[in-house]
C-alpha positions in Angstrom: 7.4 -17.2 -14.8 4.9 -19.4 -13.8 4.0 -23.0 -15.2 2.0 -21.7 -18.4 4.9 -19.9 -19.4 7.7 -22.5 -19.3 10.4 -22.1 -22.0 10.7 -25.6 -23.9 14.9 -26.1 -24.7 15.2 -26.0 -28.1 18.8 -26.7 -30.1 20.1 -25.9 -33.8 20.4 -28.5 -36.6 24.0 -29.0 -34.8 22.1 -29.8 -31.6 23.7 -27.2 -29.6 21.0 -25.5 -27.2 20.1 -21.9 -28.5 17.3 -20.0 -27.0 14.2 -21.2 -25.4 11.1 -21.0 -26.5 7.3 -20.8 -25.3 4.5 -23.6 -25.8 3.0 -22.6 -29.0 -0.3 -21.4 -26.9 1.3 -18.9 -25.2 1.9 -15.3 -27.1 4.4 -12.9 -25.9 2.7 -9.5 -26.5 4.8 -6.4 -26.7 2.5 -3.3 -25.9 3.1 0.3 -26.7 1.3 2.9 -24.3 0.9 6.4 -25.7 -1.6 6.0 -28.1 -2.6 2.6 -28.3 -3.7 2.0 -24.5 -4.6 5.8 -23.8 -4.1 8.8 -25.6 -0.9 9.8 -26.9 0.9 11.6 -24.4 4.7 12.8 -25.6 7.5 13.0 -22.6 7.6 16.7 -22.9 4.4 16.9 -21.1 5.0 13.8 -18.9 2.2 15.9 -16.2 -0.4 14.8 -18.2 0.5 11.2 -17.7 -1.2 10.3 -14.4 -4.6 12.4 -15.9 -5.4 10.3 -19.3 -7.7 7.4 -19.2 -7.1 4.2 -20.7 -8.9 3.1 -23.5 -11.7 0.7 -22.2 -11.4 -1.6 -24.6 -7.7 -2.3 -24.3 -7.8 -2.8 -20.8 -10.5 -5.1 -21.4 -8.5 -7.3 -24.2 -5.3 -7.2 -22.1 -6.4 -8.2 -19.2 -8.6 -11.1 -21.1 -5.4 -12.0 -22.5 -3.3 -12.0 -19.4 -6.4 -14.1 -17.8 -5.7 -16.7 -20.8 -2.4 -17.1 -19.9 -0.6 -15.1 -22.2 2.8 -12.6 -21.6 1.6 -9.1 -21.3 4.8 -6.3 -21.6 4.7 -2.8 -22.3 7.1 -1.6 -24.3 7.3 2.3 -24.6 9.3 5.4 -25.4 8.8 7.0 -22.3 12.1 7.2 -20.3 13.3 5.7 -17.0 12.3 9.6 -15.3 9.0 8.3 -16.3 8.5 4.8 -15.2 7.0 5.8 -11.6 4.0 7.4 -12.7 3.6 5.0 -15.8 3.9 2.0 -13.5 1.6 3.8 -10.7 -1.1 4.5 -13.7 -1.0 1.1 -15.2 -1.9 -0.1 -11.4 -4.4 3.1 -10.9 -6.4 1.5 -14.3 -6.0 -2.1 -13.0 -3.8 -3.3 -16.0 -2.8 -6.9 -15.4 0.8 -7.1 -17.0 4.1 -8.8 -16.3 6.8 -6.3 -17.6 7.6 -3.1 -18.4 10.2 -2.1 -20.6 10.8 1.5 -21.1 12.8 3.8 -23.6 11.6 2.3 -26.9 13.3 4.2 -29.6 11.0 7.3 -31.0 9.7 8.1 -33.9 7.9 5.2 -35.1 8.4 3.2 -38.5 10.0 0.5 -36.8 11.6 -2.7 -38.8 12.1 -5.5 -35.7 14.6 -8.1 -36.9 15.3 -11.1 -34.7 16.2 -15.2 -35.0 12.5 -15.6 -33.5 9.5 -15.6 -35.3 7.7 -11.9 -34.7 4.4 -10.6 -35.6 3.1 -7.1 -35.6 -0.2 -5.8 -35.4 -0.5 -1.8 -36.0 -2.9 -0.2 -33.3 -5.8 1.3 -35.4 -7.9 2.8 -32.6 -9.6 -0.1 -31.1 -8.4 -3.3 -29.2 -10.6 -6.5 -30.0 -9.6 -10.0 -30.5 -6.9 -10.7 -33.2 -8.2 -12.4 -36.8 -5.3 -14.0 -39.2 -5.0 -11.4 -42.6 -2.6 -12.5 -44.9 -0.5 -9.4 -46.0 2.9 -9.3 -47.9 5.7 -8.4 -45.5 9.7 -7.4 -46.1 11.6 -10.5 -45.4 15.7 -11.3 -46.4 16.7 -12.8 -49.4 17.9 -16.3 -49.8 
């Protein structure tokens, strides 16, 4: 990582160290492929995979993003057979990214719990700049 994404030590109310954290600036985006940057292509027909074209606007928002400093992974359901042509497409399309993590569990309807603060934003069919919305949200009871 380079300077603008230095992890700043942070420790629990015991002051033990626990995971680091980014500068509040910098946002850690987590990017499906099939169907959100291009069209949605399912691993049974992984030959159509170098052929579709990305969406132009999410190659333009991404890339503005990884310009502004932010992290920029893609996160997807296709599986390690299929990380070649995925990485060699992403590169074909000029997509400015820093990781890649493949076999995302299918099927969608996904619940992410973690000890860090998450936020997810459901692709609707076109990438532009994100606007706050405040929407109720399943959280655990105290």
């Amino acid at each position: 990582m380079n300077n603008k994404h230095k992890l700043n030590e942070t420790f629990n109310e015991k002051g033990e160290a626990i995971s680091p954290v980014l500068s509040k600036n910098v946002k850690n985006f987590l990017i499906d492929i099939d169907g959100t940057i291009c069209d949605d292509i399912p691993n049974e027909e992984p030959e159509r995979m170098s052929t579709c074209l990305p969406y132009p606007d999410a190659l333009k928002i991404l890339n503005k993003w990884y310009e502004e400093g932010h992290i920029i992974t893609f996160f997807t359901s296709r599986t390690e057979e299929h990380r070649e042509i995925t990485e060699d497409w992403l590169k074909k399309h000029n997509f400015k990214y820093h990781g890649l993590l493949m076999n995302k569990p299918r099927g969608g309807n996904y619940h992410w719990i973690d000890n860090h603060i998450v936020k997810a934003t459901r692709f609707k069919g076109k990438f532009t700049d994100l606007v706050v919305r405040t929407k109720n949200i399943e959280v655990f009871e105290r």
